[in-house]
ROLUM-641610 format. One record per residue: residue number from 1; z, y, x of N, C-alpha, C in turn; residue in three letters. Coordinates in steps of 0.2 Angstrom, whole numbers, plus 2048, in hexadecimal, padded with zeros to 3 digits. Layout:
N
NUM;Z;Y;X;Z;Y;X;Z;Y;X;ala
...
//
This chain:
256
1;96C;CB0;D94;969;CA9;D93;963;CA9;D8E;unk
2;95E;CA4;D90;958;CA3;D8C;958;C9F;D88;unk
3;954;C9D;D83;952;C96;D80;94D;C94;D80;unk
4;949;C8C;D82;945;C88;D80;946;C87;D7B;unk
5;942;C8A;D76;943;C88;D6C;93E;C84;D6B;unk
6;93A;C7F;D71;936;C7A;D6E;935;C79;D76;unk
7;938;C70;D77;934;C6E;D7D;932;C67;D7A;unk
8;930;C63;D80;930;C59;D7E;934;C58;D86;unk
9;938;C58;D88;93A;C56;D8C;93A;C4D;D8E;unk
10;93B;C49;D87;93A;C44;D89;931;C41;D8A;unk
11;92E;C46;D8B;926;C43;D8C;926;C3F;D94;unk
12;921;C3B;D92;921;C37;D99;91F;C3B;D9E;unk
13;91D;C3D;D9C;91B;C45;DA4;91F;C48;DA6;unk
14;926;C48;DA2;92D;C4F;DA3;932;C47;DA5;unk
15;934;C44;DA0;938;C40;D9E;93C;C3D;DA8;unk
16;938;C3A;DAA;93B;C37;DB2;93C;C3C;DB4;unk
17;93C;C44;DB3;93F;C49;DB9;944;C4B;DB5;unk
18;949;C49;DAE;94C;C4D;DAB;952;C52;DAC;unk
19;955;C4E;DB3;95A;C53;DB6;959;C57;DB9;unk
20;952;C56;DBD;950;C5A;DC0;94B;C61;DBE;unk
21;949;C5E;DB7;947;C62;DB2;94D;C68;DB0;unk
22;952;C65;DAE;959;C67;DA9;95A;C6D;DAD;unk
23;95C;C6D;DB6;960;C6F;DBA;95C;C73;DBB;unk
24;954;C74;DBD;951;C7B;DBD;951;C7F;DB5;unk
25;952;C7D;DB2;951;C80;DAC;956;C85;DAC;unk
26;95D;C81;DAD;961;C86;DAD;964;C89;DB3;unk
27;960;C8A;DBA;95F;C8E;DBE;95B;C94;DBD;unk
28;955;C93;DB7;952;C97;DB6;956;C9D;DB2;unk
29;95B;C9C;DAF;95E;C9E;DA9;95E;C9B;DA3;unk
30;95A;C96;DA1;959;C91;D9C;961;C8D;D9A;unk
31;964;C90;D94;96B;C8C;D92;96B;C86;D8C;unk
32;965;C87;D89;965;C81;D84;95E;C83;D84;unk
33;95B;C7C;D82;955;C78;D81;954;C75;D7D;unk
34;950;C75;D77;950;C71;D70;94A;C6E;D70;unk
35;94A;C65;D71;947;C60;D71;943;C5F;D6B;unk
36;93B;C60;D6A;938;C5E;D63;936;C56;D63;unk
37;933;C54;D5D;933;C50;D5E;92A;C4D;D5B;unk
38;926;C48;D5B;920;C47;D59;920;C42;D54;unk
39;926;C3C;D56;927;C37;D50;92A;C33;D50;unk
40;92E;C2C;D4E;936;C2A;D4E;937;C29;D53;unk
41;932;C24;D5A;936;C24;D60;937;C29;D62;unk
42;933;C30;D62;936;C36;D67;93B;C38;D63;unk
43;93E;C37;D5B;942;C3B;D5A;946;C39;D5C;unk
44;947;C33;D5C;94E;C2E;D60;94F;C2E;D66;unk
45;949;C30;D6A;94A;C32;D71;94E;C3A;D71;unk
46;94A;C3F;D6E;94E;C45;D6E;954;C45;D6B;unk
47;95A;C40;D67;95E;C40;D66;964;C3C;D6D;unk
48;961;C38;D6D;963;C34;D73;965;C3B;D7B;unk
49;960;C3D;D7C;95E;C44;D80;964;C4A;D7E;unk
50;966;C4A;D78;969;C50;D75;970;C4D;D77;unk
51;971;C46;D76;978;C43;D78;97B;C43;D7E;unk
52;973;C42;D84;976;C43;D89;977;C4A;D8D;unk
53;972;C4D;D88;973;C54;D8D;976;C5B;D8A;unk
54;97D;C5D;D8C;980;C60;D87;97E;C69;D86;unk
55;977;C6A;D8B;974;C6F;D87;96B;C6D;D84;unk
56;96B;C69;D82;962;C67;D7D;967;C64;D76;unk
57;963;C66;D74;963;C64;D6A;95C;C61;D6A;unk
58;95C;C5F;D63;957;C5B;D61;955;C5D;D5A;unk
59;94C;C5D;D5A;94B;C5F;D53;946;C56;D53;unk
60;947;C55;D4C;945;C4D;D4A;93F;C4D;D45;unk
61;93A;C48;D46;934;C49;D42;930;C46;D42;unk
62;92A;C48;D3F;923;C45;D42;91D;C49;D40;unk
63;91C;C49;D46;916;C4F;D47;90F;C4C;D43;unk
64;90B;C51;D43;905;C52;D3E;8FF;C4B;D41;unk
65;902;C4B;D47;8FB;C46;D4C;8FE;C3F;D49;unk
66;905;C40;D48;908;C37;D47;909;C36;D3D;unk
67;907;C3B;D3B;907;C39;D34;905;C34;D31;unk
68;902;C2E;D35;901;C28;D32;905;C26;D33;unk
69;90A;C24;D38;90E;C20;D38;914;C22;D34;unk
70;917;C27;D30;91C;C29;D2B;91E;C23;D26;unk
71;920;C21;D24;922;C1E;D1D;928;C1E;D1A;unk
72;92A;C1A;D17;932;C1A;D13;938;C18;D18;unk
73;936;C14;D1D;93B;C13;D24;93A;C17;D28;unk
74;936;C19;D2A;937;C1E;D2D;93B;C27;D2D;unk
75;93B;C25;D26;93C;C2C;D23;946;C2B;D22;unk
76;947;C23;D21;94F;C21;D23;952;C21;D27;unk
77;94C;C21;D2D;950;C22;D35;952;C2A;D35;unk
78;94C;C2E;D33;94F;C35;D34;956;C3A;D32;unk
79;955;C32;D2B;95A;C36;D29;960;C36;D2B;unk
80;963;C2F;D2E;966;C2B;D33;967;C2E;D37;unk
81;961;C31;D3A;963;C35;D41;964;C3A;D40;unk
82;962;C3E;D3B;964;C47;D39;96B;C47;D3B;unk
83;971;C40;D37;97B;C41;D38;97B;C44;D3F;unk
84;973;C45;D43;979;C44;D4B;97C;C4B;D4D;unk
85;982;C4C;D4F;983;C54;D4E;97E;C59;D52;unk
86;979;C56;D57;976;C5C;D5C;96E;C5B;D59;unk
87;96C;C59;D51;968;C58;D4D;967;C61;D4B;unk
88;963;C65;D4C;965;C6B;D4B;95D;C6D;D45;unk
89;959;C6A;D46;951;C6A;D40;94C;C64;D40;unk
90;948;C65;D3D;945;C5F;D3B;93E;C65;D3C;unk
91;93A;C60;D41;933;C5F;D43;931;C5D;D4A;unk
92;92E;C5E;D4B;927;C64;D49;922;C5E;D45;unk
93;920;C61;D3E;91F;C5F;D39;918;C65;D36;unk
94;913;C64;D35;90E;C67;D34;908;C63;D32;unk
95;904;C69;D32;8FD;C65;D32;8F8;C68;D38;unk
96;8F4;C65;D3A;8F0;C64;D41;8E9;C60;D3F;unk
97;8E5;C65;D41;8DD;C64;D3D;8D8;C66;D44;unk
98;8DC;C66;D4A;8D6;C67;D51;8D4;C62;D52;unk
99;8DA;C58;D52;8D8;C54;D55;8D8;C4E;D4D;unk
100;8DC;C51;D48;8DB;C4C;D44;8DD;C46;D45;unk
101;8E3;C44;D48;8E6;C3E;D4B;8E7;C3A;D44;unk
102;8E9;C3E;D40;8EB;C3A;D39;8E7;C3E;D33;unk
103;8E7;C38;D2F;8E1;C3B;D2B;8E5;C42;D27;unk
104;8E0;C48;D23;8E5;C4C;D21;8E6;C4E;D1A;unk
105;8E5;C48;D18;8E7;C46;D11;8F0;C44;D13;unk
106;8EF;C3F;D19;8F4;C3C;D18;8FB;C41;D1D;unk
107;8F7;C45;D20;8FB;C4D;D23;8FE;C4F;D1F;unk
108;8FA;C51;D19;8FD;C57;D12;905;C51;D11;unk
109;902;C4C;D0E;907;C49;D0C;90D;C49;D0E;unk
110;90D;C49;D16;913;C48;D19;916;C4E;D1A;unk
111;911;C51;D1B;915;C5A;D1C;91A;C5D;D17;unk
112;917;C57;D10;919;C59;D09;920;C56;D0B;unk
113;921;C4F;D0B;927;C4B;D0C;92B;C4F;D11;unk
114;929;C50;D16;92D;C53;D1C;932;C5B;D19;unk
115;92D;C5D;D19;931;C64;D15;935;C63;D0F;unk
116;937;C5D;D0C;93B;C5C;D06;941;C56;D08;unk
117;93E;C55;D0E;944;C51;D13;949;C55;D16;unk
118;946;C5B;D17;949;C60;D1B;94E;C64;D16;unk
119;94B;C67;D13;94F;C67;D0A;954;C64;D0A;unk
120;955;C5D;D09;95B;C59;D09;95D;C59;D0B;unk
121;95E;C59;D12;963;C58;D19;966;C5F;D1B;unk
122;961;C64;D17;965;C6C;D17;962;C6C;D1E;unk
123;95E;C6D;D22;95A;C6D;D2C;956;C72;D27;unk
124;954;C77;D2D;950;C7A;D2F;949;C76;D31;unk
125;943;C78;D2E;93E;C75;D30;93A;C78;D37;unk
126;938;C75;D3B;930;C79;D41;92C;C75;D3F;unk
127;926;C7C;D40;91F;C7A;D3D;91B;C78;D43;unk
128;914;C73;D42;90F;C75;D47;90B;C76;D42;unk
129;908;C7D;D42;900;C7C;D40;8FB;C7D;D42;unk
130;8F4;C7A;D43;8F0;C7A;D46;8E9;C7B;D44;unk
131;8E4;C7F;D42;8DD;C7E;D40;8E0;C7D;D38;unk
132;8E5;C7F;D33;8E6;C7B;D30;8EB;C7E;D2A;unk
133;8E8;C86;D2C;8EC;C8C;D29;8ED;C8B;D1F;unk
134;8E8;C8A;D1C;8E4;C8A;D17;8E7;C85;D13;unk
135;8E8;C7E;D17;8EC;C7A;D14;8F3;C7A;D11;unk
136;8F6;C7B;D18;8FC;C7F;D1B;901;C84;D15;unk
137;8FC;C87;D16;900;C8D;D10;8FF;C8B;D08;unk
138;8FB;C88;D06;8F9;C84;CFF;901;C81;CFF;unk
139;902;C7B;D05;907;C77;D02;90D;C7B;D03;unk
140;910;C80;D08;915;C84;D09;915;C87;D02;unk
141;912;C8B;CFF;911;C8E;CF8;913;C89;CF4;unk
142;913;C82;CF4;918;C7D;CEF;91B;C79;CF0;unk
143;91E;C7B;CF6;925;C7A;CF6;92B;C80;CFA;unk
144;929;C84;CF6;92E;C89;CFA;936;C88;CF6;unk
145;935;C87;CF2;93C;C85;CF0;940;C7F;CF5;unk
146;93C;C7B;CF7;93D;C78;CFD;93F;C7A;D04;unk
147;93C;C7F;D05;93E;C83;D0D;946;C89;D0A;unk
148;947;C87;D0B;950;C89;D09;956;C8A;D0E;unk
149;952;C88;D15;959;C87;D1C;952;C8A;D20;unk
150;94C;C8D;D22;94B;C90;D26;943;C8B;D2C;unk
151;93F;C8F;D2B;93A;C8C;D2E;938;C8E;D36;unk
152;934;C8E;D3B;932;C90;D41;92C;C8D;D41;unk
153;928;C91;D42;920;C90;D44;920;C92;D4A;unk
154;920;C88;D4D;920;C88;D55;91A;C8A;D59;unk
155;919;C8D;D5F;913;C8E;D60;90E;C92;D5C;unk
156;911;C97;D58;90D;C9A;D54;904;C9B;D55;unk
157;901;C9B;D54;8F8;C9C;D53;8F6;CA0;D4F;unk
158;8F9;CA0;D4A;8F5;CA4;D44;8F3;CAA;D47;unk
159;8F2;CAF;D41;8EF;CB5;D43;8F6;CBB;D40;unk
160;8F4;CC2;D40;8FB;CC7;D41;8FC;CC8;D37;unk
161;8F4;CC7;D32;8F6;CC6;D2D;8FA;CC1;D29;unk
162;8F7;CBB;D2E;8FD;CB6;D2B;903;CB5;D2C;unk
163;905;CB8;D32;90C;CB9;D35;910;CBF;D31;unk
164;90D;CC3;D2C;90F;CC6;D27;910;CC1;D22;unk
165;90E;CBE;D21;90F;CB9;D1A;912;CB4;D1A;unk
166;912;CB2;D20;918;CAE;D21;921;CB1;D23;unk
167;91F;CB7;D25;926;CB9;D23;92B;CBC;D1E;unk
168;924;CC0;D1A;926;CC0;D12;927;CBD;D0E;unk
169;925;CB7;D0E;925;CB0;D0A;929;CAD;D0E;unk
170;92B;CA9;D15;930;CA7;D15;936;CA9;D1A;unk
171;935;CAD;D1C;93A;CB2;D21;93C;CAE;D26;unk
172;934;CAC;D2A;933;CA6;D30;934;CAA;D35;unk
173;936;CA5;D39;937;CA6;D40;92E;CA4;D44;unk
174;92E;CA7;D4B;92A;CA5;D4D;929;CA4;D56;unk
175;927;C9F;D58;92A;C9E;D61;923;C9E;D62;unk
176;922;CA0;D6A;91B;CA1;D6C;91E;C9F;D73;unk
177;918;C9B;D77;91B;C9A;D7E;916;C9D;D82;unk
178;912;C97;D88;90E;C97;D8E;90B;C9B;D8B;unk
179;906;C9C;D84;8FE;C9D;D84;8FF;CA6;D82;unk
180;907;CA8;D84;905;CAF;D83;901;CB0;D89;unk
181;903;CAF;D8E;8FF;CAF;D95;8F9;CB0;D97;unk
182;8F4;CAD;D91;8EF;CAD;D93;8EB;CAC;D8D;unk
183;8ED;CAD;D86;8EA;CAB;D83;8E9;CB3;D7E;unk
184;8E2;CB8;D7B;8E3;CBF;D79;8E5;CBF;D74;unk
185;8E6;CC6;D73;8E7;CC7;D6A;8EE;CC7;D68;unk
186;8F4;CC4;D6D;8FB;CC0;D6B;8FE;CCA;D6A;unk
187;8FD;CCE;D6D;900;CD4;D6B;8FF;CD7;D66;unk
188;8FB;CD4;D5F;8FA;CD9;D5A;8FF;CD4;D54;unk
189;8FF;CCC;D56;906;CC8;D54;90B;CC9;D53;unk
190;90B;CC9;D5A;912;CCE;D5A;913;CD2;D58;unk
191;90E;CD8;D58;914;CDE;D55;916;CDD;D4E;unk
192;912;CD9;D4A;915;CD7;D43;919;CD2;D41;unk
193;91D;CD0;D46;922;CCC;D47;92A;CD0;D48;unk
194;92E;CD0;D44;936;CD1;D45;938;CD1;D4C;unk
195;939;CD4;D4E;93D;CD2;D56;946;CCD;D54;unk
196;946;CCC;D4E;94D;CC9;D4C;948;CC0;D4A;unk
197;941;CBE;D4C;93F;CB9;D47;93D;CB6;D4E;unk
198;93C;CB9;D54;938;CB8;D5B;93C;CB1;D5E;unk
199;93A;CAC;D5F;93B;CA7;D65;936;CA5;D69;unk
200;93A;CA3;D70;936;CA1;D76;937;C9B;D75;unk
201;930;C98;D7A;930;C8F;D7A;92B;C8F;D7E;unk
202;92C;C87;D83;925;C85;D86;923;C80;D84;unk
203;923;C7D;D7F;921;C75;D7C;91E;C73;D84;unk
204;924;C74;D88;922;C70;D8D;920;C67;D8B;unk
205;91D;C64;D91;919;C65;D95;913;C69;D93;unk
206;911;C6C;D8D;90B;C6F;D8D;90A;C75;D8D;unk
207;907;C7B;D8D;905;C80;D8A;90A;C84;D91;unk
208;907;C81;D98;90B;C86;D9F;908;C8B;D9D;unk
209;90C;C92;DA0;90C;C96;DA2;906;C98;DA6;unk
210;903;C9E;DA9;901;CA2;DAE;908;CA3;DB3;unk
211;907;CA3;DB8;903;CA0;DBF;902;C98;DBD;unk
212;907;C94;DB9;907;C8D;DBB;902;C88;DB8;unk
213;8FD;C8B;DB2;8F7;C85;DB0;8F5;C7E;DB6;unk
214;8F5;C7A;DB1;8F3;C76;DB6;8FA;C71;DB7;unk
215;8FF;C75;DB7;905;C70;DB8;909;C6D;DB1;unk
216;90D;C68;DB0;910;C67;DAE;916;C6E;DAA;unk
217;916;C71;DA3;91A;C73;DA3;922;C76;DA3;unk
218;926;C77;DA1;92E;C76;DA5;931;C7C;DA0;unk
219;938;C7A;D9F;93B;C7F;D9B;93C;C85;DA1;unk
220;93D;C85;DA6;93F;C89;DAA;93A;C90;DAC;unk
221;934;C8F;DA8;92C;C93;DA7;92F;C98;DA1;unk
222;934;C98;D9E;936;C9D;D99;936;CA3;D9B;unk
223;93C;CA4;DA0;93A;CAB;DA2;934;CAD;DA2;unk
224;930;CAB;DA5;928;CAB;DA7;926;CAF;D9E;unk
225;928;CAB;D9A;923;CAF;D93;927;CB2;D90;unk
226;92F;CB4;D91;933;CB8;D8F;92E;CBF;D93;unk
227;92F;CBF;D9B;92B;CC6;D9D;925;CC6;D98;unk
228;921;CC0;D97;91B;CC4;D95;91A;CC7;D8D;unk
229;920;CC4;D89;922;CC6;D82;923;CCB;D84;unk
230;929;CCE;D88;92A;CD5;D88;926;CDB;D89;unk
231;920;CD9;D8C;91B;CDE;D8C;918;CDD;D88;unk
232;916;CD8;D84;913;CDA;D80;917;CDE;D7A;unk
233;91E;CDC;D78;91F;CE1;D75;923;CE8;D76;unk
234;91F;CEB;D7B;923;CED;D7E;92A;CF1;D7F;unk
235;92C;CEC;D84;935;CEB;D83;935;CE8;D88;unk
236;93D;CE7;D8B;940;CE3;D93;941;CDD;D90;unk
237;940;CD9;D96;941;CD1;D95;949;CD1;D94;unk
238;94E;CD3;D96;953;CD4;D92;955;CD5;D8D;unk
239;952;CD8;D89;951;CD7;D82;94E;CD3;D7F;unk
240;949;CD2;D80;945;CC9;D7E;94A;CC5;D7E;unk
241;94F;CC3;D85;951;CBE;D86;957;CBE;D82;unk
242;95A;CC4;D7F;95F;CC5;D7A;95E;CC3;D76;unk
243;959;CC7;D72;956;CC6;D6C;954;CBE;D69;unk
244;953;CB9;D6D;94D;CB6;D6D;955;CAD;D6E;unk
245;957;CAF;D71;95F;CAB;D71;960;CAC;D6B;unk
246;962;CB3;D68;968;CB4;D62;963;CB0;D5D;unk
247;95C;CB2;D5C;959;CAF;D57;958;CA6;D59;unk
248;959;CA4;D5E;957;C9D;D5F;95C;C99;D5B;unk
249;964;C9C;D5E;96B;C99;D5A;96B;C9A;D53;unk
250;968;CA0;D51;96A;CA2;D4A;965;C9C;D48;unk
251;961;C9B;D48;95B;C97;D45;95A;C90;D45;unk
252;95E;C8C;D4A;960;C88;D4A;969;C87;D4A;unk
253;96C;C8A;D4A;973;C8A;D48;977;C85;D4E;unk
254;975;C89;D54;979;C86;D5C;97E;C8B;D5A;unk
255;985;C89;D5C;98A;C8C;D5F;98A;C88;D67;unk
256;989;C90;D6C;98A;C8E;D71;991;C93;D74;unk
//
């Protein structure tokens, strides 16, 4: 069995095909798919998603693009919503400096709040980071008392030095999806990466795989970057698919 450790299933691009989504997924091999979220309405969408689907969980948050809209109700809803039992982390939660959607004054802040919410409720946080390394690790550095249940830096970017520092300092996990496919360099990453920290994901609808760019796309592409994880560390998809399940449950704390 595989795992999607990071999709948006309820996006308006996926969202109208959900069953029909669900049901290749788990034709592909795909047994649980974990819903993120970008801000209150998607968290409550992916909780809602989680309720009715009894293999997708839900992580709850607000992404680095919506950090304006954060505040003191918003931050009540989450926590609201964290009691729900298929509530399994809190993000994706970051800072994002390509497009700037939120100013990033007001990024730090929230990233500050977000990780000391996470704290509270005892969740494991996921990261996005983006253009945006330098800040990133400034605020990780004060609050590490704070990260205390476990991080994932989704769609990891960085480079193979920082994915050493990130695991010394916080014994993170890391998913990587579509853009092993085609995007260089992802083999020198990996090798400095634990094979016990490894997760898969397609932060579907985005970031398709090779053959499929161009399309929408779909937890069922897993396999697809499970092969290509495998060669590049080289090892059987088999094992990928072992190793990269044990760590999805361990990390998020699925009993399947």
């Amino acid at each position: 069995m595989f795992i999607d450790a990071h999709a948006h299933l309820d996006d308006p691009i996926l969202s109208e095909r959900e069953q029909e989504i669900v049901n290749a997924a788990k034709e592909a091999g795909v047994g649980v798919i974990v819903n993120a979220s970008s801000d209150l309405p998607s968290s409550e969408a992916s909780v809602a998603l989680a309720a009715r689907r009894e293999n997708v969980y839900a992580v709850i948050g607000v992404h680095p693009h919506e950090a304006k809209t954060y505040s003191d109700e918003v931050e009540k809803r989450l926590v609201a919503l964290s009691k729900e039992k298929k509530v399994v982390a809190l993000g994706e939660i970051g800072l994002d400096y390509h497009y700037d959607l939120s100013p990033r004054e007001t990024q730090k802040a929230v990233l500050e709040r977000e990780i000391r919410l996470a704290h509270e409720l005892s969740l494991p946080v996921v990261f996005h980071v983006r253009e945006a390394y330098e800040d990133f690790n400034a605020i990780i550095e004060r609050n590490l008392r704070y990260l205390t249940h476990g991080c994932l830096l989704h769609c990891y970017g960085g480079s193979a030095e920082l994915a050493k520092y990130y695991s010394k300092t916080l014994d993170a996990y890391f998913s990587f999806g579509g853009v092993l496919t085609f995007a260089k360099h992802k083999e020198q990453v990996l090798q400095v990466i634990p094979q016990n920290r490894l997760l898969l994901e397609t932060d579907c609808p985005y970031m398709t795989p090779v053959p499929f760019r161009g399309t929408p796309n779909e937890p069922k592409h897993i396999p697809i970057i499970a092969e290509k994880m495998a060669a590049l560390c080289g090892t059987s998809i088999e094992e990928i698919e072992r190793v990269t399940t044990e760590n999805a449950l361990r990390f998020y704390r699925i009993q399947v």
